[in-house]
NUPANU-403744 format. One record per residue (C-alpha): x, y, z. Coordinates in steps of 0.25 Angstrom, whole numbers, padded with zeros to 4 digits, always signed. Layout:
<rs>
R     u     v     w
R     X     Y     Z
...
</rs>
This chain:
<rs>
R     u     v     w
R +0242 +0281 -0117
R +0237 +0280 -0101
R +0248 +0271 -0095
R +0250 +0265 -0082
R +0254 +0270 -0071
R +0269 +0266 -0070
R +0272 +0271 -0086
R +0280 +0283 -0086
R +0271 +0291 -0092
R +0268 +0307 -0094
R +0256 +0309 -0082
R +0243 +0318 -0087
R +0236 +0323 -0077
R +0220 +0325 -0081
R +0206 +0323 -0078
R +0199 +0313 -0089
R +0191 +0321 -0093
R +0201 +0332 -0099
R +0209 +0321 -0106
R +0200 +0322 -0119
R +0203 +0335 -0120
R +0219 +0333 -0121
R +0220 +0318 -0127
R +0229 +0326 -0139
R +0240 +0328 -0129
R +0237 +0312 -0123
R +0239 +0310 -0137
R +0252 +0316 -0139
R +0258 +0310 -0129
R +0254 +0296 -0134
R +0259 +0300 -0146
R +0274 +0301 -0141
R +0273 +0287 -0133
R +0273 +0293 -0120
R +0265 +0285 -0109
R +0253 +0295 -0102
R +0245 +0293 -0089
R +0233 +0302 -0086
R +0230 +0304 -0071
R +0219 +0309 -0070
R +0218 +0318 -0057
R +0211 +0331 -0052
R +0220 +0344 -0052
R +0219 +0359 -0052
R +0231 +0365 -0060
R +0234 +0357 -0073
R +0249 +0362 -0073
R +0252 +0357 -0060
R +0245 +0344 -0062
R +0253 +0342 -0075
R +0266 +0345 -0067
R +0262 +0334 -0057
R +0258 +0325 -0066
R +0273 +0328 -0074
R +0278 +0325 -0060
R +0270 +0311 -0058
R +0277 +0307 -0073
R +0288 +0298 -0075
R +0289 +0305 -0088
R +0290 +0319 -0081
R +0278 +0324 -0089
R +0263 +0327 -0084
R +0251 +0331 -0091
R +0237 +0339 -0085
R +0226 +0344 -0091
R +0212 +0348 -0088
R +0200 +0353 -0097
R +0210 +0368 -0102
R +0224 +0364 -0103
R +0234 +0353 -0102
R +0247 +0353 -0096
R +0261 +0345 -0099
R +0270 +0346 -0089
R +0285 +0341 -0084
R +0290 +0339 -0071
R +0302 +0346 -0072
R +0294 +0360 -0074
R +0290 +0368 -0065
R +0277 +0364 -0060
R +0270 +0377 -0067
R +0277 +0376 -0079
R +0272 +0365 -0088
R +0277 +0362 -0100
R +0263 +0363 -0109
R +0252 +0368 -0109
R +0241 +0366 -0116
R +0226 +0371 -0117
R +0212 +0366 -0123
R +0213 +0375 -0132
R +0226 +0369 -0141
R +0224 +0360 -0153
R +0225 +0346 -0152
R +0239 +0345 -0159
R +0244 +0355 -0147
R +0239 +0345 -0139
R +0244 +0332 -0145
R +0257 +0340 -0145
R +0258 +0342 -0131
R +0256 +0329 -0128
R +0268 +0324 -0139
R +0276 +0335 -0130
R +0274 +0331 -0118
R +0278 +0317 -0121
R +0291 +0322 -0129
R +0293 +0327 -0116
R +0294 +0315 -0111
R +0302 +0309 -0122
R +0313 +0322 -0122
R +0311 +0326 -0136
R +0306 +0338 -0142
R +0292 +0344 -0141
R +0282 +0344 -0153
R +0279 +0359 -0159
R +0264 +0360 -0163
R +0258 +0371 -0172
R +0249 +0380 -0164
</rs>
């Protein structure tokens, strides 16, 4: 659900060639309805780039991954304290649920549990 420019939408930072690797999470968000928009951009620490992405949401929220890990983030924490983390190494349903949690972040209601 890659949206316009002026759609409030949850920002995911991410060079195109990780994003086959974490299309559970673009996934999961989808599920919940929330608009995303992948901007794609060079960057050296994947938490930090989540936290700006966050900050460049209207929706507060801001995603980056590279080829290890993915990161979910909100602006209103600390810039080194992001609110998921996720690595290569999770199953796909920890990935799908990430994504569902990060847009129920977005919507104010409860976060999904997944089996580990």
């Amino acid at each position: 659900m890659d949206v316009n420019a002026s759609t409030p939408a949850i920002v995911i930072a991410v060079s195109k060639e990780y994003l086959p690797l974490w299309q559970e999470v673009l996934l999961g968000i989808e599920e919940e309805g929330i608009p995303f928009v992948i901007n794609e951009s060079p960057f050296d620490d994947v938490t930090k780039s989540a936290w700006q992405a966050a900050c460049h949401s209207p929706l507060l929220v801001g995603i980056a991954c590279n080829a290890q890990q993915l990161i979910v983030h909100y602006k209103n924490l600390p810039p080194s304290a992001p609110l998921f983390t996720l690595t290569t190494q999770h199953p796909s349903h920890a990935r799908r649920s990430t994504g569902n949690n990060a847009a129920r972040l977005v919507k104010g209601i409860p976060f999904r549990e997944y089996q580990a």
